[in-house]
NURO-737820 format. One record per residue (C-alpha): residue in three letters; x, y, z. Coordinates in steps of 0.25 Angstrom, whole numbers, plus 5000, padded with zeros to 4 digits. Layout:
N
- ALA / X / Y / Z
...
***
This chain:
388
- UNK / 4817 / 4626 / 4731
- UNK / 4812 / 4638 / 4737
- UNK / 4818 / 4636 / 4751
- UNK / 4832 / 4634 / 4743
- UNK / 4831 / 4645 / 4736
- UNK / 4828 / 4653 / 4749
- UNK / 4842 / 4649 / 4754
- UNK / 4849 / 4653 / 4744
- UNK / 4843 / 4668 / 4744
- UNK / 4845 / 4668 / 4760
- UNK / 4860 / 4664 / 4757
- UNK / 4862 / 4673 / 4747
- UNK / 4855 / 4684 / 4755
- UNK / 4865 / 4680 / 4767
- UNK / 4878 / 4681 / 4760
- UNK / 4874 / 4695 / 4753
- UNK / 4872 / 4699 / 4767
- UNK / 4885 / 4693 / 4772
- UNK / 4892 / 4698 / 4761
- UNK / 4888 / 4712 / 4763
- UNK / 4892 / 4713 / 4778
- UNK / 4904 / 4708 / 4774
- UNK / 4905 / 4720 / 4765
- UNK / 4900 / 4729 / 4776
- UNK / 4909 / 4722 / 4786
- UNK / 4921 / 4733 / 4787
- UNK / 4912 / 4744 / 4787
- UNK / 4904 / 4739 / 4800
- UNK / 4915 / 4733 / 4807
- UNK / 4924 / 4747 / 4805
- UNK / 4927 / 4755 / 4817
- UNK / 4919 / 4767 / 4818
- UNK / 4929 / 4776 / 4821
- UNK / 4945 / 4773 / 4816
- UNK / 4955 / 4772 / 4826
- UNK / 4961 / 4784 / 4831
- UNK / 4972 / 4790 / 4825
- UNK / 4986 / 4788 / 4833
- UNK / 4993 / 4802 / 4836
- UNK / 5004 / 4803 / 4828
- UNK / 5016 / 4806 / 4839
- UNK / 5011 / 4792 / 4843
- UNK / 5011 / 4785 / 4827
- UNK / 5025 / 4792 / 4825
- UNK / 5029 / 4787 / 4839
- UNK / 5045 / 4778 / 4839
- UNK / 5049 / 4767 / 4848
- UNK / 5065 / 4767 / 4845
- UNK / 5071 / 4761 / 4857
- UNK / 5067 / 4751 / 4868
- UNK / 5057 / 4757 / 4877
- UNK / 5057 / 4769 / 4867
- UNK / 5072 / 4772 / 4870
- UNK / 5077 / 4784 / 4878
- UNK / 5070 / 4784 / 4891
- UNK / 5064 / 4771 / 4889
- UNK / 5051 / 4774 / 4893
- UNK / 5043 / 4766 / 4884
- UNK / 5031 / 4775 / 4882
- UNK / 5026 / 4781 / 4869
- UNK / 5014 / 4789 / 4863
- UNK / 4999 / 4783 / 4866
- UNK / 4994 / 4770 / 4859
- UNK / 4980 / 4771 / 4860
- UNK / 4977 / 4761 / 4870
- UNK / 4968 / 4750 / 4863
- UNK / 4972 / 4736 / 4857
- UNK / 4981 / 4738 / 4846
- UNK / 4982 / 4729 / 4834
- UNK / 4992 / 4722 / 4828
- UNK / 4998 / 4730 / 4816
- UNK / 5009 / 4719 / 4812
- UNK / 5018 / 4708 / 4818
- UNK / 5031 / 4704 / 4811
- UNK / 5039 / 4689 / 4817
- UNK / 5054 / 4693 / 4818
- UNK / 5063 / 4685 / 4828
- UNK / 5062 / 4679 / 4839
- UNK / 5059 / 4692 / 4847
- UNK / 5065 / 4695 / 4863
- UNK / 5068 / 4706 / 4871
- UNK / 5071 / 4716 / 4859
- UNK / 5059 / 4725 / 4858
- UNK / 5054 / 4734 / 4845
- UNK / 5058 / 4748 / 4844
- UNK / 5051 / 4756 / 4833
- UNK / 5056 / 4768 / 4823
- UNK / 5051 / 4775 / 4810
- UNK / 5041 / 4764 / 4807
- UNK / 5051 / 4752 / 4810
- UNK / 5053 / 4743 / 4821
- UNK / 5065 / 4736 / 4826
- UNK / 5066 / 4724 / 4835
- UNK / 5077 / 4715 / 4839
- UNK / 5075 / 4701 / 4841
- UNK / 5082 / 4687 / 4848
- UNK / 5085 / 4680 / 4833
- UNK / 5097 / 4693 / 4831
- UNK / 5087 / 4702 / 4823
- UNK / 5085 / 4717 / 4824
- UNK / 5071 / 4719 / 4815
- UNK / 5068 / 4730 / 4808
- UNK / 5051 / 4729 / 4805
- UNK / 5043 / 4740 / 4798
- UNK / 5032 / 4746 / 4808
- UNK / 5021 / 4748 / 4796
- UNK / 5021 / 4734 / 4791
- UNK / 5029 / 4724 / 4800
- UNK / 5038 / 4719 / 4790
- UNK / 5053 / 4719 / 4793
- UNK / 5061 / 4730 / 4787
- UNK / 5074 / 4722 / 4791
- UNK / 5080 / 4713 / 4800
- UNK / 5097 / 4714 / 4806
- UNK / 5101 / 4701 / 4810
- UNK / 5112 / 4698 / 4820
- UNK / 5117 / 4685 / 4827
- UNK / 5111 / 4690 / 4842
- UNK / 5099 / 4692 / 4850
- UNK / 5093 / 4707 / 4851
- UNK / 5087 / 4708 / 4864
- UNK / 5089 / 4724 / 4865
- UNK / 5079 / 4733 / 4857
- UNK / 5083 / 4741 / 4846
- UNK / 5085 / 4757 / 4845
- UNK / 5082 / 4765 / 4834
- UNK / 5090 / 4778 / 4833
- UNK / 5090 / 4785 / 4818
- UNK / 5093 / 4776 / 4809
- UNK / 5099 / 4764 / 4816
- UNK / 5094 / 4754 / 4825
- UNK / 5101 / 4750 / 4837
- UNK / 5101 / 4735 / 4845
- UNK / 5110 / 4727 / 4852
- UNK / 5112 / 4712 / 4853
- UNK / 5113 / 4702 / 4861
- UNK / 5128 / 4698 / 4856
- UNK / 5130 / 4713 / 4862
- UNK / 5131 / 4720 / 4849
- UNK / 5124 / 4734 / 4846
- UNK / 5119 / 4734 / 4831
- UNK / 5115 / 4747 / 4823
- UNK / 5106 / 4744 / 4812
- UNK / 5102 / 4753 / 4802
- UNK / 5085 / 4757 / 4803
- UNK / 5085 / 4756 / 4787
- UNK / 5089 / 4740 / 4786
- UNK / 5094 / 4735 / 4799
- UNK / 5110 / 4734 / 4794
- UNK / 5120 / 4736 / 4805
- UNK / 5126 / 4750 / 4806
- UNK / 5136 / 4747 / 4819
- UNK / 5136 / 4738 / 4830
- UNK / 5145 / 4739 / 4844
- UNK / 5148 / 4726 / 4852
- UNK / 5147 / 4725 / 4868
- UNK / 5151 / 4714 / 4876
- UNK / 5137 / 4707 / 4879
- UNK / 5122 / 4705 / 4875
- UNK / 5114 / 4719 / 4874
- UNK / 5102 / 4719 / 4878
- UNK / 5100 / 4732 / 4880
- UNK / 5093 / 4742 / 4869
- UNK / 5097 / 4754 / 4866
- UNK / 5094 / 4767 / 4869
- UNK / 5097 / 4780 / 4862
- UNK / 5106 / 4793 / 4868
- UNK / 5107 / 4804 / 4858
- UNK / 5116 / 4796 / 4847
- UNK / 5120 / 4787 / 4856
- UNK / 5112 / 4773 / 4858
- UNK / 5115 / 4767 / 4875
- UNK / 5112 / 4752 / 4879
- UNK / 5116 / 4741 / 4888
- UNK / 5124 / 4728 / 4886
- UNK / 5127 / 4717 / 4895
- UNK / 5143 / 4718 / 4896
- UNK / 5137 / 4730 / 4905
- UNK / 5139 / 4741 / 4899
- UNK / 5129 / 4753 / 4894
- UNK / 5134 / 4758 / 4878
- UNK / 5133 / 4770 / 4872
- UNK / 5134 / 4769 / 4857
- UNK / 5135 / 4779 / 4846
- UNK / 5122 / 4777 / 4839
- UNK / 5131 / 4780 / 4826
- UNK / 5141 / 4772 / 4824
- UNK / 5140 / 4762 / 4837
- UNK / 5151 / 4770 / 4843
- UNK / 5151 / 4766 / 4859
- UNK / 5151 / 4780 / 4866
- UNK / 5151 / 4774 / 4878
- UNK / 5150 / 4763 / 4889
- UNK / 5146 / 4761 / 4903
- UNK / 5148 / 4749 / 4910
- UNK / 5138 / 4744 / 4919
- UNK / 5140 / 4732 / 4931
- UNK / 5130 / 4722 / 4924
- UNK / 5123 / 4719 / 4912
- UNK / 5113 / 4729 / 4906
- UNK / 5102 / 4724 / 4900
- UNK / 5090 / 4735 / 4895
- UNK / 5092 / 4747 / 4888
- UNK / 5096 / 4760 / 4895
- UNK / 5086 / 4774 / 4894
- UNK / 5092 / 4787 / 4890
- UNK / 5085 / 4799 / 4899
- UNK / 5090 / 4814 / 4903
- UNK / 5107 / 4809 / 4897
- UNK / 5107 / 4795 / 4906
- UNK / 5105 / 4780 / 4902
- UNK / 5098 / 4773 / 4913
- UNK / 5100 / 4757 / 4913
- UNK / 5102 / 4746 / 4920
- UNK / 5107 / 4731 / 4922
- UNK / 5112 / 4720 / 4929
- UNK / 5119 / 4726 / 4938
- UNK / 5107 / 4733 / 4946
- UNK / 5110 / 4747 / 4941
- UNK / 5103 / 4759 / 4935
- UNK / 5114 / 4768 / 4930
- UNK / 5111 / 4782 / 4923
- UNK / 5122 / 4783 / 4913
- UNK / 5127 / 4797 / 4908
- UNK / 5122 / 4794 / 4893
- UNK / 5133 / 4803 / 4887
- UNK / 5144 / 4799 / 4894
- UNK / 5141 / 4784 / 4898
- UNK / 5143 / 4787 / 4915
- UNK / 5135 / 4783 / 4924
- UNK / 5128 / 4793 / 4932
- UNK / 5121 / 4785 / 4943
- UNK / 5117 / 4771 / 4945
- UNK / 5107 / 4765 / 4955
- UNK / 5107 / 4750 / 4961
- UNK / 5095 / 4743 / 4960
- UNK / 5099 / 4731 / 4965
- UNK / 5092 / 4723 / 4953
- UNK / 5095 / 4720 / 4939
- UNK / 5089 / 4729 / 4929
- UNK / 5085 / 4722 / 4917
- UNK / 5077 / 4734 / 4913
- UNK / 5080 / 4747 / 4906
- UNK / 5075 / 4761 / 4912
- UNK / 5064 / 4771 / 4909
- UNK / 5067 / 4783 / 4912
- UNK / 5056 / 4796 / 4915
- UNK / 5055 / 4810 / 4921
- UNK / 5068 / 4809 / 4928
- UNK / 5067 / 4794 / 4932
- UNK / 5073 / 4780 / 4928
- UNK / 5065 / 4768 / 4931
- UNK / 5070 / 4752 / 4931
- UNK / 5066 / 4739 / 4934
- UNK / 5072 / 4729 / 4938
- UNK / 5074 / 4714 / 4937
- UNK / 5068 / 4711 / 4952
- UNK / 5057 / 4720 / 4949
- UNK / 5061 / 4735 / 4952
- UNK / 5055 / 4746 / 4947
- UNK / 5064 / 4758 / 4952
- UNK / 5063 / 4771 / 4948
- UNK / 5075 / 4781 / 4949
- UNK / 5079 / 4796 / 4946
- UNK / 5087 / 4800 / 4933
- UNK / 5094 / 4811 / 4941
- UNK / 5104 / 4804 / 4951
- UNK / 5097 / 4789 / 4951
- UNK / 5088 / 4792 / 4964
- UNK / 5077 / 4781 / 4966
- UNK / 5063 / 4786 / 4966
- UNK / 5055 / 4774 / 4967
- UNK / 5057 / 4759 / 4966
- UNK / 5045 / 4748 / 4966
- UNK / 5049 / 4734 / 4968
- UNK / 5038 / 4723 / 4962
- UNK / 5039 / 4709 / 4967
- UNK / 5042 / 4697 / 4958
- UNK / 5045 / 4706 / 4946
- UNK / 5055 / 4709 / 4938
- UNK / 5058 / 4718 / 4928
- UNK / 5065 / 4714 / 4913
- UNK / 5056 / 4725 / 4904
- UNK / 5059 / 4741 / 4906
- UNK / 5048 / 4751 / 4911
- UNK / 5041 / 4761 / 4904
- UNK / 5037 / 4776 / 4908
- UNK / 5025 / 4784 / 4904
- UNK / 5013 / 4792 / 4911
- UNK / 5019 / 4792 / 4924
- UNK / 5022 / 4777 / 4924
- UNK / 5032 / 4767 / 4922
- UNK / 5029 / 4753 / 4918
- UNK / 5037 / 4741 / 4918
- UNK / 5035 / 4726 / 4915
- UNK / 5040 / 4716 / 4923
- UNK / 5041 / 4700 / 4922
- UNK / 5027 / 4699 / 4928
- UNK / 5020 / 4713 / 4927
- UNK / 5020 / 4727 / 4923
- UNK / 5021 / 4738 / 4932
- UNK / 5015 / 4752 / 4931
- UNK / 5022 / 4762 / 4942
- UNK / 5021 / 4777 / 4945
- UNK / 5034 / 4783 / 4938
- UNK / 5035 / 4792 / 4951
- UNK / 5033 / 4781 / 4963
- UNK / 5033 / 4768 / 4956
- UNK / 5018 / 4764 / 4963
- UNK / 5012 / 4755 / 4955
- UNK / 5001 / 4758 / 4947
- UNK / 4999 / 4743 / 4942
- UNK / 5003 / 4731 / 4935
- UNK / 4998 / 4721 / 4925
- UNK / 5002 / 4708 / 4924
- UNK / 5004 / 4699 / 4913
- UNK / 5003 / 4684 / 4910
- UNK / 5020 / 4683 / 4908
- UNK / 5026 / 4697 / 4911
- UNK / 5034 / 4704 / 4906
- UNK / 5048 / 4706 / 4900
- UNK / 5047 / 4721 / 4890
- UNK / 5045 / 4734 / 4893
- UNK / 5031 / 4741 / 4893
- UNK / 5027 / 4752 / 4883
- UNK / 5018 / 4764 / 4886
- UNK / 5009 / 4772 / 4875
- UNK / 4999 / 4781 / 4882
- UNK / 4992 / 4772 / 4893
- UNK / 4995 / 4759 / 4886
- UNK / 5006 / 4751 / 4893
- UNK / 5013 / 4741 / 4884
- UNK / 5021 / 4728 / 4888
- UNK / 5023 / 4716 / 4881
- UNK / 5021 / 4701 / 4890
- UNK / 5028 / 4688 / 4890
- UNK / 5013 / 4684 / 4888
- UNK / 5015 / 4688 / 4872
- UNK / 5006 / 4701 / 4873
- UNK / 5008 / 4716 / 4873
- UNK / 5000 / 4721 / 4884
- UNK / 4993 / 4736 / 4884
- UNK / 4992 / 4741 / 4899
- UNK / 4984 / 4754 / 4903
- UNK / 4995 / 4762 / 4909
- UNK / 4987 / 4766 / 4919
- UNK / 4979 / 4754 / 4924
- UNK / 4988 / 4743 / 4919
- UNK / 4976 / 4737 / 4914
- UNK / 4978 / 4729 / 4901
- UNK / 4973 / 4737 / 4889
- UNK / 4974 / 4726 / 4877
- UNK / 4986 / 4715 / 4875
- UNK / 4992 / 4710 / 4860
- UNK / 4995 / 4695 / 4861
- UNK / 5008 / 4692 / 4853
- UNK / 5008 / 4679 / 4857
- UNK / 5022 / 4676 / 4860
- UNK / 5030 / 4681 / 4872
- UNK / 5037 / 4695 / 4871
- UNK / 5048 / 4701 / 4879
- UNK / 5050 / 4713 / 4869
- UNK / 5045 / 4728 / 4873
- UNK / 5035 / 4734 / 4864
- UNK / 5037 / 4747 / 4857
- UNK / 5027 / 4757 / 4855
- UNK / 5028 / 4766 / 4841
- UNK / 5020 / 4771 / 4829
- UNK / 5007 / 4769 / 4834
- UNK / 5011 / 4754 / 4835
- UNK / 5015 / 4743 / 4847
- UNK / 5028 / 4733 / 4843
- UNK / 5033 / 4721 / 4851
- UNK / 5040 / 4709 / 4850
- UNK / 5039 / 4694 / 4856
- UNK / 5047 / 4683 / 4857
- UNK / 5042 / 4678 / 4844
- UNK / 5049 / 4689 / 4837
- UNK / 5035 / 4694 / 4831
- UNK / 5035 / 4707 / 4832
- UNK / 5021 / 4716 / 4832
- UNK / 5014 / 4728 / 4829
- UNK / 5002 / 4733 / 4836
- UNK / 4999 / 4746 / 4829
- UNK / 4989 / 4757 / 4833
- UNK / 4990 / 4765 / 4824
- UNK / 4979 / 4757 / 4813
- UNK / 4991 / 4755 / 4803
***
């Protein structure tokens, strides 16, 4: 009886000591110091265009370069090409069910959803008010921010699959009938055309009065963005499936057999070219720091903006169809393999990864203290540094 009763004590004694580390718990397991605060050009930081728009240099304020959790993920359609773009606390994303998404950046809950009968492979543009995108059925929709209702639409005579970038009041992108439009932001009003040899495919960037882009027909043209005449082109003897970056007097592209050429703004002189076996490159590069970085179907490449030397390369298990992104030293591109991948853009060496599981072909946007992609699930995600 006395041995019973010993038990008894020794379990009760037990759970009053379990119970009171469970109380203790959060105050032991709390970091000793809070996370540092992001700087607030960095928190107010947009992403309105593919590739940030204008230049298309893909590059933004400094991330801190550590793992960053996952803030929210929110399942729209079945996701594709079209990549997020990010303004005044919303994102908008297109995707391959005829769905232009509008989601809120606090919370992940969509604000409004524009629905059309075609797939949306570009990426949208945010200018003021509207959103701009166009469609695989080759129409261009303006949407209002506030609810997603159609403002004005212009038809072309084939897919786009172009996104649009932004020229004063003007927005410029590409169709495959072969021509490169210039559209009154306003009212849909076409200002002018220019009619390329082939179809074009990525969006144009806007630098120094030009739009620099490029298509099937092997050409780099630098088009007068006011007037809509070309100024000079340059043969590359390849497909260019990829749209421009454009830096300190340069415009850099690659190409579909693996070119990476770079090319003065003044004139169209070449000032480098680096030629990389068995690749080939479908995403657009990305300029910061002295370097330009591209993805290509098996690697990413990090060369010297002023030669083209390589500085190094990282491999993945699938390769790559998007666009890198650079904050600060961090480097990121999204893989066929279903992660987002953070590089050190000096080393190439891997930092951290986020495994979204399914494969994604989308570009990731960096704003507001926050990472965004899309896969081909249609899931869209979050990753938020900034502890909200």
């Amino acid at each position: 009886m006395r041995k019973s009763i010993l038990t008894v004590l020794i379990l009760i004694a037990c759970a009053a000591i379990g119970f009171w580390l469970f109380l203790d718990r959060p105050a032991r397991e709390a970091p000793s110091a809070a996370e540092p605060q992001l700087p607030a050009d960095v928190l107010a930081a947009q992403w309105p265009a593919f590739k940030n728009g204008g230049p298309l240099r893909s590059a933004t304020g400094p991330l801190p370069l550590r793992k960053i959790p996952l803030r929210w993920e929110c399942k729209l359609g079945k996701g594709g090409e079209s990549s997020p773009v990010v303004s005044k606390g919303v994102v908008y994303v297109g995707d391959m069910t005829g769905s232009v998404h509008a989601v809120a950046m606090d919370s992940g809950e969509v604000k409004w959803r524009f629905r059309t009968e075609s797939a949306f492979s570009a990426s949208p543009l945010v200018l003021g008010d509207r959103v701009f995108i166009g469609d695989e059925d080759g129409i261009v929709h303006a949407l209002s921010c506030d609810d997603g209702k159609p403002l004005w639409r212009f038809e072309v005579e084939d897919e786009i699959h172009s996104s649009a970038n932004v020229c004063g009041k003007h927005i410029i992108l590409g169709a495959y009938d072969s021509h490169v439009y210039c559209l009154r932001a306003a009212d849909g009003v076409k200002v002018w055309a220019f009619r390329a040899e082939a179809q074009i495919h990525a969006a144009l960037a806007v630098s120094d009065g030009l739009a620099f882009g490029g298509g099937c027909d092997h050409l780099l043209r630098a088009i007068d963005a006011q007037a809509g005449k070309e100024t000079w082109s340059v043969n590359v003897d390849d497909v260019i499936p990829t749209a421009p970056v454009c830096f300190d007097g340069r415009v850099v592209i690659g190409t579909m057999g693996g070119r990476l050429a770079c090319f003065a703004v003044a004139g169209g002189r070449e000032e480098w070219s680096r030629e990389f076996e068995e690749e080939s490159f479908y995403g657009s590069p990305a300029y910061a720091g002295g370097v330009v970085v591209i993805a290509g179907k098996e690697q990413v490449h990090c060369v010297s903006a002023d030669t083209g030397e390589v500085k190094w390369t990282f491999a993945a298990r699938a390769g790559f169809d998007s666009s890198p992104a650079i904050s600060g030293d961090g480097v990121y591109v999204t893989g066929k393999d279903g992660r987002l991948h953070v590089l050190h853009i000096e080393t190439g060496k891997e930092v951290w990864s986020f495994d979204a599981g399914a494969r994604i072909r989308s570009s990731p946007a960096i704003a507001e203290g926050a990472v965004l992609f899309i896969d081909t699930s249609g899931t869209l995600y979050c990753l938020s540094a900034s502890g909200k």
